[in-house]
C-alpha positions in Angstrom: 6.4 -21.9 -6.3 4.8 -24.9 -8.2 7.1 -28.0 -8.0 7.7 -28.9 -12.1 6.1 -32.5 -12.9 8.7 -35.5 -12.2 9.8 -36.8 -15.8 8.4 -39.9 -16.9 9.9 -43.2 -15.7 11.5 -45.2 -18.8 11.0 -49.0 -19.4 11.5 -50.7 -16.3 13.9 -53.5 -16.4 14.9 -56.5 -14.2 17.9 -57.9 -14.4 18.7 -61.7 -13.5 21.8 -63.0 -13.7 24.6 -65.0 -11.7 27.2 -62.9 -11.6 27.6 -59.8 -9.7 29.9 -58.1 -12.5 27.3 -58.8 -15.8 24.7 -57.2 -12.9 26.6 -54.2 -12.4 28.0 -53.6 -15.9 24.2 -54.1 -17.3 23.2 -51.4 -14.5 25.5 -49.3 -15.2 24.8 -49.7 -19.3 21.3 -48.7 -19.3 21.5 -46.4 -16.7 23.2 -44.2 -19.5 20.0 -44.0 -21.3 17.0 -41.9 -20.1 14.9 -44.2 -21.8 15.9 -47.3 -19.6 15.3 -47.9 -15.9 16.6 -50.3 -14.2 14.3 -51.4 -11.2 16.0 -54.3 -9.5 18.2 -56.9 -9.8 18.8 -60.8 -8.9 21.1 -63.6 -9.0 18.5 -66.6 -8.4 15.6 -68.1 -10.1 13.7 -67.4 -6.3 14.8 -63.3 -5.8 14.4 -62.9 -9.5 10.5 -64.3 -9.5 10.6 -62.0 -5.9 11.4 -59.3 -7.3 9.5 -58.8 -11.0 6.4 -59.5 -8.8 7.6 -56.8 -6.2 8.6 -54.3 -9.0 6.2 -55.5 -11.9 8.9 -54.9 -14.7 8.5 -54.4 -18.4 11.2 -56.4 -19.6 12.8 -58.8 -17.8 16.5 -59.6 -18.6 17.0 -63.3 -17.5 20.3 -65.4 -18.2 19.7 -69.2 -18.5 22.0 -70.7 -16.2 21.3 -69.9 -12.5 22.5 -71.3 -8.7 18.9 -72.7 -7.8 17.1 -73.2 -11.4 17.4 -72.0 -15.0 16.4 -69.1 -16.6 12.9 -71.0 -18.3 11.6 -72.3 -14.9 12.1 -68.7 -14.0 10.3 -67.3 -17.1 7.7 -69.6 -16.8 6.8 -68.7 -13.2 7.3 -64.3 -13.8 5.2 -65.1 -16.8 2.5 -66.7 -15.0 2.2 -64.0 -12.3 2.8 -61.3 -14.5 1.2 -62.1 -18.6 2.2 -58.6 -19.3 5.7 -58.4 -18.3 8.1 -59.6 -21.5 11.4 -61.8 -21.1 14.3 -61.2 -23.0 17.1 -64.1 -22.6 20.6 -62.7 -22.3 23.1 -65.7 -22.3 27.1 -66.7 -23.3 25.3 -70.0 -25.2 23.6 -70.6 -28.3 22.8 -74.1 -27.7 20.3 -75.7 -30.3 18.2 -77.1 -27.2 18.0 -74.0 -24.9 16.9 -71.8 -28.1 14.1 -74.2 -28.3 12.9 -74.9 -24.5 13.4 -71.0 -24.8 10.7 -70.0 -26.9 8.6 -72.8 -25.3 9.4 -71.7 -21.8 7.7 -68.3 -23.4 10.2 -66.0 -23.5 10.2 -62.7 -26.4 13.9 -63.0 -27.1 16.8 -64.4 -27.2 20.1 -62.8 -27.2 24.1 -63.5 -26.7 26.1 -61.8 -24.9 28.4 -60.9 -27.5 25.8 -58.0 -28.6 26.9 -54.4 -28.3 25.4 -52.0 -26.1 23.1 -49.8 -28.6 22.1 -53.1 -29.6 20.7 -54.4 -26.5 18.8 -51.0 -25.6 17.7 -51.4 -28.9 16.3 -54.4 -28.4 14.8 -53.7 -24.8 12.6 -51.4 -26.6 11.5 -53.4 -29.2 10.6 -56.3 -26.9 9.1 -53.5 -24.3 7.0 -53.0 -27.7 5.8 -56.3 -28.7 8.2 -57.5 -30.8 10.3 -60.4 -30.8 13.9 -60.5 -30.7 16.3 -63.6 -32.0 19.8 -63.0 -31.9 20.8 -63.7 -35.8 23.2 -66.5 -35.1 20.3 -68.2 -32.9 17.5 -67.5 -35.5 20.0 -69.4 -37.9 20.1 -72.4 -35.4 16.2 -72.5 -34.9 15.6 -72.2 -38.8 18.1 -75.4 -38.8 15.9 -77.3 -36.0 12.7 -76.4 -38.2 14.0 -77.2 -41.4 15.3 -80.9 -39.8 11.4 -81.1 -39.3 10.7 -81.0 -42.7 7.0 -79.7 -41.8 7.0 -75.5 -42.6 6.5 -75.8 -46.3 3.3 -78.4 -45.8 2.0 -76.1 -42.7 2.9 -73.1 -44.6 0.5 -74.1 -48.0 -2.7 -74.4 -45.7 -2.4 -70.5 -45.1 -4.2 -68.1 -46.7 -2.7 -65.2 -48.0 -4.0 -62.8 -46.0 -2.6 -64.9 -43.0 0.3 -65.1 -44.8 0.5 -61.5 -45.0 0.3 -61.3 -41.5 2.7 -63.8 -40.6 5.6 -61.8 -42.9 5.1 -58.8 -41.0 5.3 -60.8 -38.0 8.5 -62.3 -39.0 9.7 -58.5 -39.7 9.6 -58.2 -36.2 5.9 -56.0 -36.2 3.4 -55.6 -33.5 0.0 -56.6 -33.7 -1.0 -52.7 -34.3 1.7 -52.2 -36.6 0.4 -54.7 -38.8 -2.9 -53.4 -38.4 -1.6 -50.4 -39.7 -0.1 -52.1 -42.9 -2.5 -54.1 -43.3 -5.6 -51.7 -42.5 -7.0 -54.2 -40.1 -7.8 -53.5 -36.3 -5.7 -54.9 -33.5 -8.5 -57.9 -32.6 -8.5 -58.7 -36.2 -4.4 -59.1 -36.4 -4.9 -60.7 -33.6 -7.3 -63.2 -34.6 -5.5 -63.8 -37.9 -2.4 -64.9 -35.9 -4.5 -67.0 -33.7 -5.5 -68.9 -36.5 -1.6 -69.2 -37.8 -0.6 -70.5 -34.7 -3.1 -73.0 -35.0 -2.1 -74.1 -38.3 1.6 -74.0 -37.9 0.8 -76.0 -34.4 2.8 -73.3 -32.8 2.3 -70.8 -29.7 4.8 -68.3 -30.0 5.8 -65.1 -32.1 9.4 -66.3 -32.6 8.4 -69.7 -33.6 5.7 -68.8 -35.8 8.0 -66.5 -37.7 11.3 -68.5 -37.9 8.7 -71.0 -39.6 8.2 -68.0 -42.2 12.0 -67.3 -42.4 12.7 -70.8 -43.2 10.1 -71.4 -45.9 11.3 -68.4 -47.9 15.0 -68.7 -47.5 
């Protein structure tokens, strides 16, 4: 008798976080969905970094506020040793400051959590996909820091508008190849394109890059 093929594995997931009872009710969340695995779990900036690079995760979900370190010195570190893996911050606070050392620290997302369940699988996939996640009432608070800057609409006028084409369906929340798609460019192109953006907008991340875009059009 031929044994049937084992189904797929779905995204893997970490999850790091403080408390034993977010641990167990996030566990026992995705677990609910085929699509989701969840592959380990810490509650420290060292057995969090221990076990992405034991388990090499797709999405890491990482709280800010941990016994030994935060969340970003954690980020930093899993996204040294691992450039593929993406972050996604899960956190009670949606302080001005930690949304901003957030996307410097690297991270893909930012999300409280107040955010409902379909919500967060949701948004596991679309950050296990390349896309950038901001929690609405944070994207409000970064577009706030930005506009206090008073720099987006100068940086925004030295774009040319098929980088600005780019960076709208970047702020849509698109991958590189979905804009490629759109736009009927190849994935090195897009990704040139945005190279140059970042450049311009002296940024280095998705999320910042496109809460730039956000602001000047609002």
């Amino acid at each position: 008798m031929t044994t049937p093929p084992a189904a797929p594995p779905g995204i893997r997931v970490t999850i790091v976080d403080d408390s034993e009872l977010v641990r167990t009710g996030l566990r026992a969340l995705l677990g609910g969905d085929p699509g989701l695995a969840v592959v380990a779990e810490a509650g420290s900036v060292a057995t969090g970094i221990a076990a992405c690079l034991r388990e090499r995760p797709q999405v890491v979900l990482l709280d800010i506020r941990l016994p030994d370190g935060t969340g970003f010195d954690a980020c930093r570190r899993i996204l040294k040793e691992l450039p593929e893996t993406r972050v996604l911050i899960l956190t009670s606070v949606a302080d001005d400051a930690l949304v901003d050392e957030a996307i410097r620290a690297g991270a893909h997302g930012y999300l409280l959590k107040e955010i409902d369940g379909r919500g967060l699988m949701q948004a596991i996939r679309d950050v296990a996909a390349g896309k950038s996640i901001l929690d609405p009432a944070v994207t409000a608070r970064v577009m706030q820091l930005v506009k206090s800057g008073g720099s987006a609409p100068d940086a925004l006028a030295a774009l040319s508008p098929q980088e600005r084409r780019v960076l709208a369906l970047i702020a849509e929340g698109c991958t590189n190849k979905e804009v490629g798609v759109r736009l009927g460019l190849s994935e090195k192109t897009v990704k040139n394109y945005l190279s140059t953006v970042f450049e311009k907008l002296h940024v280095s991340r998705r999320a910042e890059a496109a809460v730039l875009f956000a602001q000047q059009k609002k």
